[in-house]
N, C-alpha and C positions, 0 to 999 in steps of 0.2 A: 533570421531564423529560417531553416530547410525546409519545407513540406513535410519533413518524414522526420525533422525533431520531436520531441516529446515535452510537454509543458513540465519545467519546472519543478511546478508541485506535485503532477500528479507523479513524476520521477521520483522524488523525495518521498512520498506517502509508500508507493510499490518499494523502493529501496529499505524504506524501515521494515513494511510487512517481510519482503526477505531475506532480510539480515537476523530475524528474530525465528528462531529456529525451536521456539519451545511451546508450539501450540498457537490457543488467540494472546493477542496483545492486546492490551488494556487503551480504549481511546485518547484516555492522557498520557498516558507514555506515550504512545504513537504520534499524539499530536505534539509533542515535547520532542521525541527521536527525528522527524519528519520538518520541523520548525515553521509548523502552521496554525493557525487559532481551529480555536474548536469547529468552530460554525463549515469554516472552509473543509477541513477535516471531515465532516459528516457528509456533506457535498459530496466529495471525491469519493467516500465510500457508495454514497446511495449513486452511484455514476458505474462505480467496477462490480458493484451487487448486479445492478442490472445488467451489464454486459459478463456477470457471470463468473468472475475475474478475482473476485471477493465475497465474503459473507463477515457482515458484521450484526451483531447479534446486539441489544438496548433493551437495560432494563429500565421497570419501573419508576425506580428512581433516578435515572437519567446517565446512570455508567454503561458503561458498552466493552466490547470488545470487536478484534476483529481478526481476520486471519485471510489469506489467499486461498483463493482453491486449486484445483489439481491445473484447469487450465490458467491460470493467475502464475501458478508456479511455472509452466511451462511458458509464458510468453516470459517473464523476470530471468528463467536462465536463457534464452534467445536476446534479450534485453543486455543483463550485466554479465555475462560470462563471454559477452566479444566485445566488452568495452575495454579493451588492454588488459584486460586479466585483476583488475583492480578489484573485483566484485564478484569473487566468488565466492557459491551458494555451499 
């Protein structure tokens, strides 16, 4: 692996948030679109919240949702829109 690849999962997690183009996305869909268990899933968000990238939102009774934010969206078209054109937003 490069210095400057991208893990994985957190590739897979940003690649569901935007590919879903209808607002937040529900943490079980995400974690289902994404193909990672929950625990890992909440992880990876409380990781892109902090660095600002995301905003996922947890109710009281343990559903969530979550969505990119402005800069999240802008590093994803930097990210999938020069990966061979496979992934655009």
């Amino acid at each position: 692996m490069s210095d400057d690849a991208i893990d994985p999962v957190l590739e897979a997690i940003l690649r569901a948030l935007w590919e879903h183009t209808g607002g937040d996305l529900s943490l079980a869909r995400l974690s289902k679109r994404a193909g990672v268990q929950m625990s890992v899933l909440r992880r990876m968000l409380t990781q892109l919240a902090d660095a600002e990238l995301a905003v996922m939102t947890l109710e009281e009774d343990g559903r969530g949702s979550a969505r990119l934010t402005d800069e999240g969206e802008a590093l994803c078209g930097q990210l999938f829109e020069e990966d061979g054109g496979q992934m655009l937003h």
